[in-house]
C-alpha positions as CSV (number, residue, x, y, z in Angstrom):
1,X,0.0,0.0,0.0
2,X,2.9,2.5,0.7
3,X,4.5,1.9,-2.5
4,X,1.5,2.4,-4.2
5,X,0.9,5.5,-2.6
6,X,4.5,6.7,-3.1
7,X,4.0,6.2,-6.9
8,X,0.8,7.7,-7.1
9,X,2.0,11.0,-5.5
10,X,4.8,10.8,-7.6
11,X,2.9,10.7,-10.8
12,X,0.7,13.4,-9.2
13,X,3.9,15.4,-8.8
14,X,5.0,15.0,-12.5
15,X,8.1,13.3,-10.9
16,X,10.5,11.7,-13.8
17,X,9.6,7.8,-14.2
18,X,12.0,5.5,-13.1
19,X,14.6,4.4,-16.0
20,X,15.5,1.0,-14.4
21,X,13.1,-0.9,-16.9
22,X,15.0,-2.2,-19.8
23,X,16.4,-5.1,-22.2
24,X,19.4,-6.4,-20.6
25,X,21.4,-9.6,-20.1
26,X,20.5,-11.7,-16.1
27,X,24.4,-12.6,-15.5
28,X,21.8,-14.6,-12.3
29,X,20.4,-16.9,-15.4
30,X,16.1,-15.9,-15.0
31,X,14.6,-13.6,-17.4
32,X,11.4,-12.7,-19.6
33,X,13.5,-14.0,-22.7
34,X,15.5,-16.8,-23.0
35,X,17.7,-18.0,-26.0
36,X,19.0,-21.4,-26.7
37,X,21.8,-20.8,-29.1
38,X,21.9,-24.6,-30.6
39,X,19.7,-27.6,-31.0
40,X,20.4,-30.5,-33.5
41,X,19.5,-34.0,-34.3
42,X,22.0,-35.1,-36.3
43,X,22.7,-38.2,-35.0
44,X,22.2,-37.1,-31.8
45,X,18.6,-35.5,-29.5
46,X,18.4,-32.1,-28.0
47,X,16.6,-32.3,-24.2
48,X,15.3,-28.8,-23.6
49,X,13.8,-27.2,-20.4
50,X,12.0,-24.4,-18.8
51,X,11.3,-24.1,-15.3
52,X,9.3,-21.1,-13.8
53,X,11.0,-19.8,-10.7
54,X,8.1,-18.1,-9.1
55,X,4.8,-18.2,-7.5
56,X,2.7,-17.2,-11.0
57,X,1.6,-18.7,-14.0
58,X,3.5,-18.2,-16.9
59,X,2.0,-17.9,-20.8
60,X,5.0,-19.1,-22.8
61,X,5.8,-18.8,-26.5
62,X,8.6,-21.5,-28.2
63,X,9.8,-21.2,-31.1
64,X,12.6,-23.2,-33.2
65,X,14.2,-21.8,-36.1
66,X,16.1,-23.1,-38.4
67,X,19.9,-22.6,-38.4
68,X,20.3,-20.9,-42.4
69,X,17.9,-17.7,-42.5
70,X,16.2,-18.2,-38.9
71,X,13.0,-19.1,-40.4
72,X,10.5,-21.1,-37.8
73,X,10.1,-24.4,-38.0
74,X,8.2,-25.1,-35.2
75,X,6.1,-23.1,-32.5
76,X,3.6,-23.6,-29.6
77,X,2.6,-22.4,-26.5
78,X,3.5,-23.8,-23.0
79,X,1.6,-22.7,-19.8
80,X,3.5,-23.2,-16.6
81,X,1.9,-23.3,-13.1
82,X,3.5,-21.6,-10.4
83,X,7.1,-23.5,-10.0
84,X,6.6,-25.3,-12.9
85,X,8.6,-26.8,-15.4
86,X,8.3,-28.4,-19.2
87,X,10.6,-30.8,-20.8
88,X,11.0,-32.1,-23.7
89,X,13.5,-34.0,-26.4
90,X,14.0,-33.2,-30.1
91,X,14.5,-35.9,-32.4
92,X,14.9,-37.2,-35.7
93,X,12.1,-38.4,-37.5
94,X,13.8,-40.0,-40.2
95,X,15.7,-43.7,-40.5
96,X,18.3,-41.9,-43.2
97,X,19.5,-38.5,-41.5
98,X,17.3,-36.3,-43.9
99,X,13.9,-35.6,-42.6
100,X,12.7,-33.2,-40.2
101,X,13.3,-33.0,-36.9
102,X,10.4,-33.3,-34.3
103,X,9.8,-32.7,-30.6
104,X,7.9,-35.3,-28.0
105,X,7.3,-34.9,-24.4
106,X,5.7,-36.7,-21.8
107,X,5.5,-33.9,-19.4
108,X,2.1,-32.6,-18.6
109,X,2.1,-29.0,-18.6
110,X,-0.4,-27.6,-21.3
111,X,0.7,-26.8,-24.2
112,X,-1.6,-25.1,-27.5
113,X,-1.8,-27.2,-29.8
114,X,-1.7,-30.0,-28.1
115,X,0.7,-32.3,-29.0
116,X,-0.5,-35.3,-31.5
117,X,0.1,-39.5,-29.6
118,X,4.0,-40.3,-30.9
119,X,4.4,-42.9,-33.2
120,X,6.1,-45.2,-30.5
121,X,4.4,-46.5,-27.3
122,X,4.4,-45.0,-24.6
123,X,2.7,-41.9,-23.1
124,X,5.2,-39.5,-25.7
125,X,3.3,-36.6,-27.4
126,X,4.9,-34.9,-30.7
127,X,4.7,-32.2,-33.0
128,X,7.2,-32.7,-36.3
129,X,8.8,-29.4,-37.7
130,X,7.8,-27.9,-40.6
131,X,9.5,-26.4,-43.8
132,X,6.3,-24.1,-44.8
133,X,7.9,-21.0,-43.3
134,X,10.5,-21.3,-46.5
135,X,9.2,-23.2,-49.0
136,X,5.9,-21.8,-50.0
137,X,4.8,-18.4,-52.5
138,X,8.0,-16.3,-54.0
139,X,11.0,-14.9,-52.5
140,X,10.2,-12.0,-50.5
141,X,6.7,-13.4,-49.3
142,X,6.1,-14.2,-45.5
143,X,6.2,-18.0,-46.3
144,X,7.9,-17.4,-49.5
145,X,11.2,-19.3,-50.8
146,X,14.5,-17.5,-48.9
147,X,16.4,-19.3,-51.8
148,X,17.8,-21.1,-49.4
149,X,17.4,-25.1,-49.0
150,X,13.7,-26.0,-49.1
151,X,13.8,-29.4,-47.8
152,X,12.6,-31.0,-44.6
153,X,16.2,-31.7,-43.5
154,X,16.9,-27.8,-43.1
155,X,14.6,-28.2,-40.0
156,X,17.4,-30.6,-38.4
157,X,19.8,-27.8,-36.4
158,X,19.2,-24.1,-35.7
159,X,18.2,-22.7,-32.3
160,X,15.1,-21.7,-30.3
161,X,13.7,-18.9,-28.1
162,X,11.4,-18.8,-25.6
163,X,9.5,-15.6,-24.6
164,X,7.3,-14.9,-21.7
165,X,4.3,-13.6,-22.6
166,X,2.3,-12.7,-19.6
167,X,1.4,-13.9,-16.1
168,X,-1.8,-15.9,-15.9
169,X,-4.0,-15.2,-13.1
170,X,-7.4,-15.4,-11.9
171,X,-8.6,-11.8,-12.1
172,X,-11.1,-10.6,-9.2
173,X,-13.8,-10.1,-11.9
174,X,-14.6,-11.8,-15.6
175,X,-12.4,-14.8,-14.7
176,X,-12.0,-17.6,-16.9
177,X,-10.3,-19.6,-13.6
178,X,-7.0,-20.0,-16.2
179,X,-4.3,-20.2,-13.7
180,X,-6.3,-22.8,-11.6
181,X,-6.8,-24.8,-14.9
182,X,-3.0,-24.9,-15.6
183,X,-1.7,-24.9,-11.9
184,X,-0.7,-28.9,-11.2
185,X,-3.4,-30.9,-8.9
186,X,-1.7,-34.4,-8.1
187,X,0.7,-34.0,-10.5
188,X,-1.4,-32.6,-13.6
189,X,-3.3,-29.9,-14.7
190,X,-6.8,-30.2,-14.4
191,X,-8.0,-27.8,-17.3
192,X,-5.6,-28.2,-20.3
193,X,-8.6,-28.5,-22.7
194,X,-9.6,-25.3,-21.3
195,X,-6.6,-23.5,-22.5
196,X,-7.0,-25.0,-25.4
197,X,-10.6,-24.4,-26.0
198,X,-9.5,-20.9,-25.3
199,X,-7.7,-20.4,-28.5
200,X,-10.6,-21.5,-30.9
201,X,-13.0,-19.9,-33.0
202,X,-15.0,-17.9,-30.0
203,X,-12.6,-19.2,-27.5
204,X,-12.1,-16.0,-24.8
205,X,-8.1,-15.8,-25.2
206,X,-9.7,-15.4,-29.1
207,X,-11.6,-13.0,-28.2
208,X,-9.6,-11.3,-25.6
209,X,-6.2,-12.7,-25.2
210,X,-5.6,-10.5,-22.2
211,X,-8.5,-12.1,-19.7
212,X,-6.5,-13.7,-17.1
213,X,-3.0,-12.4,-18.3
214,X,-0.8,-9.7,-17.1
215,X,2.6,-8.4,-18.2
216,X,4.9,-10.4,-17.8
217,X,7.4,-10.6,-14.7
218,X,10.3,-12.8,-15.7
219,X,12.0,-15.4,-13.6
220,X,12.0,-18.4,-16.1
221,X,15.5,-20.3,-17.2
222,X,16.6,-23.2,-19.5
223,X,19.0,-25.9,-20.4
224,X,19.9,-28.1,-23.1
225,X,21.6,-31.3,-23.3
226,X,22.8,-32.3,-26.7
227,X,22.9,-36.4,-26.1
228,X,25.1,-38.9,-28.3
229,X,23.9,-42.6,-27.2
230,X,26.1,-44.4,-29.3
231,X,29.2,-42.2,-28.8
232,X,28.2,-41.7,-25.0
233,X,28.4,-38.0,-25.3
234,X,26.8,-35.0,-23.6
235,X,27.0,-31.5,-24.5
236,X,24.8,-29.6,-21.6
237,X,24.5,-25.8,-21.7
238,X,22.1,-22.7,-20.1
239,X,20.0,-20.4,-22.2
240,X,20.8,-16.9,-22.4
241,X,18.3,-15.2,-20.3
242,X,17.1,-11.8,-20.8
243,X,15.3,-9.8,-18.7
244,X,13.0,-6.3,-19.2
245,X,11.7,-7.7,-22.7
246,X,8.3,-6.4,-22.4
247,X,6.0,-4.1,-19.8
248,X,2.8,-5.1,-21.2
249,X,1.4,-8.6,-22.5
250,X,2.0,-10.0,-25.5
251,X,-0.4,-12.9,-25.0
252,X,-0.8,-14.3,-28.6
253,X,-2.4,-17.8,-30.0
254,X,-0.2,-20.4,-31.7
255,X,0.7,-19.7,-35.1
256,X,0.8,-16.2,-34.5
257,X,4.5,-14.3,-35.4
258,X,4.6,-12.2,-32.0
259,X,5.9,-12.1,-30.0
260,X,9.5,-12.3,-31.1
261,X,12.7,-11.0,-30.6
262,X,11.8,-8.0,-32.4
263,X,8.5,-7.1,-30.1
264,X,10.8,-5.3,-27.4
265,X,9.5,-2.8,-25.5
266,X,10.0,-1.0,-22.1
267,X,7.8,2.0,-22.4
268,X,5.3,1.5,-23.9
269,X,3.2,4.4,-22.9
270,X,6.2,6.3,-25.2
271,X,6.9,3.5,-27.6
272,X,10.6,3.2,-26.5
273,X,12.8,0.3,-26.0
274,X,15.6,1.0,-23.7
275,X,18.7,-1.3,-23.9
276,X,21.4,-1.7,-20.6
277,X,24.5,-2.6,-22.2
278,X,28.0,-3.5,-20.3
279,X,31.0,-1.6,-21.8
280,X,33.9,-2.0,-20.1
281,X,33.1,-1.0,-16.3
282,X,30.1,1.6,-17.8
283,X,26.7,0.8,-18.2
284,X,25.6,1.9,-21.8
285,X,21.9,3.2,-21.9
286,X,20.0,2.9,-25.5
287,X,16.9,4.1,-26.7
288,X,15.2,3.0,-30.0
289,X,11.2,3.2,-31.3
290,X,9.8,0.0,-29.7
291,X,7.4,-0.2,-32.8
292,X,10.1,0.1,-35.7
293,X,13.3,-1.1,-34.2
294,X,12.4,-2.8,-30.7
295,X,15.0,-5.2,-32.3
296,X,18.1,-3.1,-31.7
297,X,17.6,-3.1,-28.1
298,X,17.8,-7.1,-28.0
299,X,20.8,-6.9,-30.9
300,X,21.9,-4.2,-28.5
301,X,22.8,-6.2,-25.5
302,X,23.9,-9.3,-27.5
303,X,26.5,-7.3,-29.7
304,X,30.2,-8.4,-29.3
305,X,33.3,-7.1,-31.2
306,X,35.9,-10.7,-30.5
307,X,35.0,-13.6,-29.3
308,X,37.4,-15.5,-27.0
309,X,37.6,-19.3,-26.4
310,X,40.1,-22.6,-26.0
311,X,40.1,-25.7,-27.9
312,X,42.0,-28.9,-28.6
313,X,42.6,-31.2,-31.4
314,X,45.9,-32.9,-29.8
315,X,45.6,-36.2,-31.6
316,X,46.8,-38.6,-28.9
317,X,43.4,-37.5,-26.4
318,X,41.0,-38.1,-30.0
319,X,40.4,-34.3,-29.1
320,X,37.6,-32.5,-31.6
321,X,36.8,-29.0,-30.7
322,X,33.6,-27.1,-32.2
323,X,32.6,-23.0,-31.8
324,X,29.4,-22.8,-31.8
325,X,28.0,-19.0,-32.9
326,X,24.7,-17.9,-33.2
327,X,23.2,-14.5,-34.0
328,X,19.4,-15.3,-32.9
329,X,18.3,-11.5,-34.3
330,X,20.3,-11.9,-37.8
331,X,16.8,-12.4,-39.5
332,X,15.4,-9.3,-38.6
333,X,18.1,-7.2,-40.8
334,X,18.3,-9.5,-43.7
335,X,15.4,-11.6,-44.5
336,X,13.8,-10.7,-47.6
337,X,10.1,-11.1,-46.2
338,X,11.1,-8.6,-43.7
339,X,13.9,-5.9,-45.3
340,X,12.8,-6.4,-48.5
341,X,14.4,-8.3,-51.7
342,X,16.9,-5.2,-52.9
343,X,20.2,-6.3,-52.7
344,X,20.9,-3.1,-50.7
345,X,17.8,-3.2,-48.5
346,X,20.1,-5.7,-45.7
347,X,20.3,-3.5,-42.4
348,X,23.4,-3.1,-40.6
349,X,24.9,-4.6,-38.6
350,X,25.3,-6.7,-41.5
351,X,26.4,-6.7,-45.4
352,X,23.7,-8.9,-47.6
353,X,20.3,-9.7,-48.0
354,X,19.4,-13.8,-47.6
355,X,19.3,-14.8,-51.3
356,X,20.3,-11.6,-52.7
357,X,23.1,-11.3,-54.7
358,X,25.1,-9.0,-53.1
359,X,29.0,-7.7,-53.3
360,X,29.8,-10.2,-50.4
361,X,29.2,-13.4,-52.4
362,X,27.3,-14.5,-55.1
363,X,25.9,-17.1,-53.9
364,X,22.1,-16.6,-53.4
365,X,21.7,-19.6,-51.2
366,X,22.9,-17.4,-47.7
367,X,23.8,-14.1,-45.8
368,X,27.5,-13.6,-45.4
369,X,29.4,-11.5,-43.6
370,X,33.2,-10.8,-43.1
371,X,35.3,-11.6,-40.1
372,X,37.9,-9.2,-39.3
373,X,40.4,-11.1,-38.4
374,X,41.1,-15.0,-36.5
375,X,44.6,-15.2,-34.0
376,X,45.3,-18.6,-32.0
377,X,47.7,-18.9,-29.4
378,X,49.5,-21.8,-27.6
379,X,49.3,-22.3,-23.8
380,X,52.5,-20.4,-23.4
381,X,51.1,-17.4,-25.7
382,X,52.9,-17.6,-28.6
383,X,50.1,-16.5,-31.3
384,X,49.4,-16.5,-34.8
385,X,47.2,-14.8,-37.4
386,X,44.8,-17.3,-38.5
387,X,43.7,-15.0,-41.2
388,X,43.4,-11.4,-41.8
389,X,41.2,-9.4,-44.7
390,X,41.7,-8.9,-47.1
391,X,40.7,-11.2,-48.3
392,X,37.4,-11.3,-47.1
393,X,36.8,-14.5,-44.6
394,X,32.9,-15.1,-44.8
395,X,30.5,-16.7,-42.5
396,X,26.9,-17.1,-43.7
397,X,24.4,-18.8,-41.3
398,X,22.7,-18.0,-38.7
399,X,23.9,-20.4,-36.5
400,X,27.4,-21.6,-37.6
401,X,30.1,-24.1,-36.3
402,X,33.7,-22.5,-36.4
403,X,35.7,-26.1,-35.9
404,X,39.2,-26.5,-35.3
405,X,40.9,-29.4,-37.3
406,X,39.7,-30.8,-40.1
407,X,36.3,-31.9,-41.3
408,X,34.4,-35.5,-41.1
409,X,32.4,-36.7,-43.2
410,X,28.2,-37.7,-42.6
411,X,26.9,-39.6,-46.7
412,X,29.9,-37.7,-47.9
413,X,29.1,-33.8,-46.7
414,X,31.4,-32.6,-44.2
415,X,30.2,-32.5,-40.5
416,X,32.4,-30.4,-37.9
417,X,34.6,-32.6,-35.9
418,X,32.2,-32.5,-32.6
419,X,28.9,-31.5,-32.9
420,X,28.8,-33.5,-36.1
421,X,26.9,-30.4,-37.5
422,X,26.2,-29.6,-41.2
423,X,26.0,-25.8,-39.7
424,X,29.9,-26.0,-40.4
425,X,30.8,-23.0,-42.1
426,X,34.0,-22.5,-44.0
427,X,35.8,-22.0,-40.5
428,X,38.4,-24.2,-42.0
429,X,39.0,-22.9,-45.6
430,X,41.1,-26.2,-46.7
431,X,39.2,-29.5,-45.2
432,X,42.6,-31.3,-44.7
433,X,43.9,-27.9,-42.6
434,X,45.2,-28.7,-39.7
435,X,45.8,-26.0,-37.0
436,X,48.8,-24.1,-35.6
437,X,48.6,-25.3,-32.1
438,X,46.9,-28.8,-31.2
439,X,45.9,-26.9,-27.9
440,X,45.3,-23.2,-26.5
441,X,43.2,-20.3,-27.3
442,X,41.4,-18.2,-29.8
443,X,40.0,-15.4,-31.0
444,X,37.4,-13.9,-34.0
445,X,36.8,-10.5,-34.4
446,X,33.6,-9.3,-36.6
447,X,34.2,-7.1,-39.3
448,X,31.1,-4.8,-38.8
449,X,29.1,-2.2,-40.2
450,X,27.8,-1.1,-36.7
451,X,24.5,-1.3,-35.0
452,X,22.0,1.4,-35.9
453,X,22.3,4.3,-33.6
454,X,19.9,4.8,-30.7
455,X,18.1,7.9,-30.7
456,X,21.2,9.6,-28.6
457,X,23.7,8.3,-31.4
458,X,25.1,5.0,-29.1
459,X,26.2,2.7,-31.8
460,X,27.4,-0.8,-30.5
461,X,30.0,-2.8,-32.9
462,X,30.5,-6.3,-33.6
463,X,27.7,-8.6,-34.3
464,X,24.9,-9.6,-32.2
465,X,26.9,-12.9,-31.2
466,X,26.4,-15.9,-28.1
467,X,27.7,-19.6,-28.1
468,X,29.7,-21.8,-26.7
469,X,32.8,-23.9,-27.2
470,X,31.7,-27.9,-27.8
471,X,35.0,-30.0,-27.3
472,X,34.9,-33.9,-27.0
473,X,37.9,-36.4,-26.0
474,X,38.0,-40.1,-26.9
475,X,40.3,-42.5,-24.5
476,X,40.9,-45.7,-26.3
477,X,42.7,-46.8,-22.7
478,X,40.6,-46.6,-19.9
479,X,39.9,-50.9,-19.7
480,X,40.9,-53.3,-23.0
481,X,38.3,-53.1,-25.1
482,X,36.3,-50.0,-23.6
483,X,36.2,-46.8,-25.7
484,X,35.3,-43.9,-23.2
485,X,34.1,-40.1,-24.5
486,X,34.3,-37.4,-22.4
487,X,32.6,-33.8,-23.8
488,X,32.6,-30.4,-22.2
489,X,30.8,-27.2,-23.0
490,X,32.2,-23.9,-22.2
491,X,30.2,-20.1,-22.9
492,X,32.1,-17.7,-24.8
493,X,33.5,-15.1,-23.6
494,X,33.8,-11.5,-25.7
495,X,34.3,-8.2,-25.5
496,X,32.1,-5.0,-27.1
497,X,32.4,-1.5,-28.2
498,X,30.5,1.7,-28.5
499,X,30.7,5.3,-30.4
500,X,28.7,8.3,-30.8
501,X,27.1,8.4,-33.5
502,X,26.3,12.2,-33.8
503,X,29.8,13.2,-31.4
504,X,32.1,10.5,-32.4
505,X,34.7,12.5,-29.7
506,X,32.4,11.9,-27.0
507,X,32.0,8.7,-24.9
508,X,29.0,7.0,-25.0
509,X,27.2,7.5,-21.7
């Protein structure tokens, strides 16, 4: 009651509104937003979770996207009782390696659609990606061709976001009684059809999808564990959390595009967006139009100049190291359905259009962009250039593999050394290349156009970059006759930049 009266006479005052609400990165882990950088089933399952942290429901949104151009493949929505969680494993659908990938669960949180009786026995429930989003109408359309691949197996690696949309509640009047129907009774929610219901023709989140929802209040994280049975390997890893996505619902019905990374907004009584960004020991504050370019303040606090890492090929530990690098906003500055199909219509921070021809490559099958320059070092620090442009060193996808060592091969195309991903993307100019060092550290720097301005002329470089390093080692001499795999995951670590814009010799502040 005090604090409510304190902000009431505050507003009564004309005092200034607090600037504390905005996008920025939970070093704690919980958020409103969170991103898994990498999922794959290439000969291998993904195990994902959420788990809500707090004493409200929770209206979730998943979504997967493919690894090329970012395009969905897959989306529902989970509803989480207080202190729930959600599980589930993705899989490969196919007996060959080339169809789709598909998730099941067993877990009984609600989820819209509900997920369709698996194929196997059992109490699994799965929903098989799809390959409309980029295979349907003409380039440029919403579900048009990307000119990119346009078969199932494109849906088999990428990564996945997950976005709170609201709180469910039971509001004191006009209550559909949604977060009883999702809250666990004896282990399962009692009114999944309800929710479900909900979201049909005349349904009341149809007709009013913010009955029983309020903003949403963050405190959800995630994990993955990328499981080899046969090779007996494990790659296990936390999803970037993000917190101060959104002050007002975005409560939408499967299907739908929003939200999405590009829905950000912290004032939306103002339509702004306010990005926190760490520079150095500052805190960089940045405003964009939440309706236009809510985008940028996601791309904002993602955006990295180097990344830093390890890895280690030495041969005699059967060592195979993999950098895995996703930009999970990429799309929104250079898919044609939503820059447009110009070969100049890309948006910085990045150089060319998906499927346009541009002056970085002529391939229209991808988006590439340059990195600056690559440097490895030995354990005792003795470094050297791994390349330097010109010429121009290109990656294209939106999730890639940078793999040290050379290249396997999966039906003949070549697979990075441990993630065994098809995502592998020219990291290695010359298959047969072998490194300078079997062992030490690295570092990539992004050759970049800048991120648009913010309305006070901050302008972050790099890209808008996470990941992590996937390394595996075989022991051929643990027992006689036992092969033994040990893998690891470690987070990248980066560094970022900023300049004015309008005062390039003042600091950004």
């Amino acid at each position: 009651m005090k604090r409510t009266l304190a902000i009431t006479i505050a507003t009564a005052l004309g005092a200034a509104s607090s600037t504390s609400v905005a996008v920025m990165l939970n070093p704690r882990g919980t958020g409103q937003v969170l991103i898994y950088p990498y999922y794959t089933v290439n000969h291998q399952q993904t195990l994902v979770s959420v788990i809500n942290t707090t004493a409200h429901g929770k209206a979730l949104k998943v979504r997967f996207r493919e690894g090329y151009d970012g395009r969905e493949v897959a989306g529902f929505n989970v509803y989480l009782g207080p202190y729930d969680s959600w599980v589930g494993a993705v899989y490969d659908t196919s007996t060959d390696g080339t169809g789709a990938a598909a998730i099941a669960t067993n877990d009984n949180s609600c989820t819209v659609p509900a997920f369709p009786l698996a194929p196997v026995p059992g109490s699994l429930h799965a929903l098989t990606f799809s390959n409309a989003s980029y295979s349907q109408g003409v380039y440029g359309a919403p579900n048009g061709t990307d000119r990119g691949l346009l078969g199932l197996d494109r849906t088999r690696e990428g990564f996945f976001e997950i976005i709170e949309m609201g709180e469910v509640v039971d509001q004191a009047t006009g209550s559909q009684k949604s977060l009883e129907a999702i809250t666990p009774v004896n282990g399962k929610p009692p009114g999944c059809a309800q929710v479900q219901s909900a979201w049909a023709n005349g349904g009341y989140w149809k007709t009013n999808a913010t009955l029983d929802v309020l903003p949403p209040g963050g405190g959800i994280y995630g994990a993955v564990g990328i499981v080899n049975v046969v090779q007996g390997t494990l790659y296990a890893y936390d999803a970037t959390a993000i917190d101060g996505f959104s002050d007002v619902a975005q409560h939408t019905g499967p299907g739908d595009t929003k939200p999405n990374l590009g829905t950000a907004v912290t004032d939306s009584a103002h339509d702004i967006a306010t990005a926190y960004v760490p520079i150095g020991n500052a805190m960089i504050k940045a405003d964009y139009p939440a309706s236009t370019r809510g985008v940028d303040a996601v791309s904002a606090v993602l955006m990295t100049d180097t990344l830093y890492n390890e890895y280690n090929v030495e041969p005699a530990l059967g060592a195979a190291s993999d950098w895995l690098i996703t930009l999970p906003t990429k799309q929104f500055y250079v898919d044609p359905a939503i820059v447009g199909t110009a070969p100049e219509s890309f948006l910085a921070p990045f150089q060319q259009v998906f499927g346009g021809v541009g002056f970085i490559t002529p391939d229209p099958g991808n988006s590439c962009f340059q990195l600056r320059d690559g440097h490895q070092f030995d354990r005792e620090g003795t470094g050297l250039i791994v390349f330097d442009a010109p010429p121009p060193f290109l990656v294209c996808n939106e999730t890639l593999v940078l793999s040290f060592g050379p290249a396997k091969d999966d039906m003949q195309i070549p697979v990075s050394g441990a993630l065994q991903s098809k995502l592998w993307d020219g990291a290695v100019p010359d298959p047969d290349y072998e490194p300078p060092f079997a062992s030490g550290h690295a570092s990539w720097s992004f050759l970049s156009l800048g991120l648009r301005p913010s309305t006070t002329g901050n302008s972050f470089g790099g890209q808008p970059a996470i990941g992590f390093l996937a390394v595996n080692y075989i022991n051929a001499n643990v027992t006689p006759g036992v092969l033994s795999n040990y893998s690891a995951v470690y987070p990248h670590r980066s560094s970022a930049s900023c300049t004015n814009s309008t005062n390039p010799s003042s600091a950004c502040q």
